[in-house]
C-alpha positions as CSV (number, residue, x, y, z in Angstrom):
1,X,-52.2,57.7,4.3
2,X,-49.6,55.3,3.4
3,X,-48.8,52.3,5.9
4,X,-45.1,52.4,7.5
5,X,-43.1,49.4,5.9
6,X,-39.6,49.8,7.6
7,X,-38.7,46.7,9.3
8,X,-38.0,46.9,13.0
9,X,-34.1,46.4,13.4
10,X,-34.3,44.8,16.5
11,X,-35.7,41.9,15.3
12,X,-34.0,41.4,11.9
13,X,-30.5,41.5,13.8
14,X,-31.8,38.8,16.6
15,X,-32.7,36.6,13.6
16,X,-29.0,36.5,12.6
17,X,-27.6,36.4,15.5
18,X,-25.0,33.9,16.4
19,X,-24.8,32.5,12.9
20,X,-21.3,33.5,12.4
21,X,-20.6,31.1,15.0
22,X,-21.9,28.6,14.5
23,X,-20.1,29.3,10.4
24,X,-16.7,29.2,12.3
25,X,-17.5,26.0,14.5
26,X,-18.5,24.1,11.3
27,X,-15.7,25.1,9.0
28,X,-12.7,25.4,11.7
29,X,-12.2,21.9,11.8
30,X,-12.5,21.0,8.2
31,X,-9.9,23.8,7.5
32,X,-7.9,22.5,9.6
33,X,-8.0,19.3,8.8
34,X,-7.0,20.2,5.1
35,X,-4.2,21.8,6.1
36,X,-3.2,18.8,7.9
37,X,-3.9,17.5,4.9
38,X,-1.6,19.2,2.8
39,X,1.3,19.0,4.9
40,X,0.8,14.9,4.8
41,X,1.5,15.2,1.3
42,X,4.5,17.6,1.5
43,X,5.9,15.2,3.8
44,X,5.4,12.2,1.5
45,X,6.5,14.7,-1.3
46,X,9.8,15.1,0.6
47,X,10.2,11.5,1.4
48,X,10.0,10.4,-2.1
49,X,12.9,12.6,-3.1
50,X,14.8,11.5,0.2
51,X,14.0,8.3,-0.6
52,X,15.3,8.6,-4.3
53,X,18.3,10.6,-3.6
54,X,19.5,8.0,-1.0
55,X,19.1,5.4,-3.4
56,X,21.7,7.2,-5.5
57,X,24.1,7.6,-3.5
58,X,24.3,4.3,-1.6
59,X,24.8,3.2,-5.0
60,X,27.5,5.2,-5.5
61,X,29.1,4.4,-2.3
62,X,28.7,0.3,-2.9
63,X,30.5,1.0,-6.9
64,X,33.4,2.0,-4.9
65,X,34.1,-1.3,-3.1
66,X,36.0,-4.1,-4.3
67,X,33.6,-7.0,-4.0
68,X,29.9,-6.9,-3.8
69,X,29.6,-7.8,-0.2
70,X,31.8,-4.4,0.6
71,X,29.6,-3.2,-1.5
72,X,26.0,-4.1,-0.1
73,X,27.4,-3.2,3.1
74,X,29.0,0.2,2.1
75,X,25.2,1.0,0.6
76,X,23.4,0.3,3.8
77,X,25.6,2.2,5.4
78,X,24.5,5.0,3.4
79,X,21.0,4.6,2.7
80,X,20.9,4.2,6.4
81,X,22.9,7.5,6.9
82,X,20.3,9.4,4.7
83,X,17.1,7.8,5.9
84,X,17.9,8.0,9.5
85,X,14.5,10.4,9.8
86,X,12.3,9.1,7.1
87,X,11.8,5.6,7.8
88,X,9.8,4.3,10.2
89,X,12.3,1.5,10.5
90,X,15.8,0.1,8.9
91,X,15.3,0.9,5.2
92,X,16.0,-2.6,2.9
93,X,19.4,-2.1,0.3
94,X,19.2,-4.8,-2.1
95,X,21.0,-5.5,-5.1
96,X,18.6,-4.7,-8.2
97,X,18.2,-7.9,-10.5
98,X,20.4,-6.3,-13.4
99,X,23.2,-5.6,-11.3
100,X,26.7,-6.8,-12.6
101,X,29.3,-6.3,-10.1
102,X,32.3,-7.0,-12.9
103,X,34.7,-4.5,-14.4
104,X,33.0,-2.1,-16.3
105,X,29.1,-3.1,-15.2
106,X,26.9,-1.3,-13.3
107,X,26.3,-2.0,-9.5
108,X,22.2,-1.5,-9.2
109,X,20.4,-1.5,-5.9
110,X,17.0,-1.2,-4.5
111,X,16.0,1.2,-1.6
112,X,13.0,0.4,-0.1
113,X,11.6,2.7,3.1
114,X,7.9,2.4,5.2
115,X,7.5,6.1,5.6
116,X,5.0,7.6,8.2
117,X,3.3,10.6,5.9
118,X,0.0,10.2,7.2
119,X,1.3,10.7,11.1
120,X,0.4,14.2,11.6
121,X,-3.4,13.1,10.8
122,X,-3.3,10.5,13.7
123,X,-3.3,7.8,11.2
124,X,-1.0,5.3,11.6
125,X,-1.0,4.2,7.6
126,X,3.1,3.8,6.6
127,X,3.0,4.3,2.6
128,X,6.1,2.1,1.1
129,X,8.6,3.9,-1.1
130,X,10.5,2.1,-3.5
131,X,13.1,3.5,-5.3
132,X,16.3,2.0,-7.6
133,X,19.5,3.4,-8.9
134,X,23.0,2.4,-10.3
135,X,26.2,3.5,-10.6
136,X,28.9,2.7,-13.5
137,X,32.1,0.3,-12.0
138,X,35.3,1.1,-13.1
139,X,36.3,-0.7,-16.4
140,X,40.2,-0.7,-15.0
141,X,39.5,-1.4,-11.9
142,X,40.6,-4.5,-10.4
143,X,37.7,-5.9,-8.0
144,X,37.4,-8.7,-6.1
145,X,36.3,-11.6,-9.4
């Protein structure tokens, strides 16, 4: 007679059981945690194009001034305006070293914004964005020189 080799159920499901559990309680958090993760980025993503695009058009708004402090003024006013909900504080408008506020030059400026990215991790780590654009003056314009 041949022995019985089946395996008693009973016992093969008691060995397994509450391993699932104890999968979820492991990988929960670090799944959550990179999706966290993920939306840090996007938000930095976002703020780097924010950042840029309000560069742009402050310039744009200071080469439509007469004189260049009009025209510093006129791009904080509008980097302001755009950053209002990226920038941990006041973002910085300052004129780029080859800026030529004459007839015909280009006015260049430099945005610079501390962003909070990393907030929705509970890390308090701003990341500095940096961004410069120009805009052509008017070669028939008459300005303030």
């Amino acid at each position: 007679m041949v022995p019985d080799k089946r395996v008693d159920e009973s016992s093969a499901l008691a060995s397994d059981a509450g391993v699932s559990t104890i999968e979820v309680v492991l990988l929960a958090p670090l799944l959550v945690f990179m999706m966290l993760l993920i939306v840090a980025f996007g938000i930095l993503t976002d703020a780097n194009g924010t950042v840029s695009n309000a560069a742009s058009d402050a310039a744009r708004a200071g080469s439509l001034q007469r004189d260049e402090p009009d025209a510093l003024a006129a791009a904080q006013t509008a980097a302001d305006a755009d950053l209002a909900s990226t920038c941990a504080g006041t973002p910085v408008v300052a004129p780029a070293a080859d800026s030529d506020f004459t007839a015909g030059g280009l006015f260049a400026i430099t945005v610079t914004c501390e962003a909070k990215a990393f907030g929705v991790l509970g890390v308090n780590a701003d990341k500095t964005i940096t961004e410069q654009a120009a805009a052509p003056l008017d070669p028939y314009r008459r300005t303030g020189q």
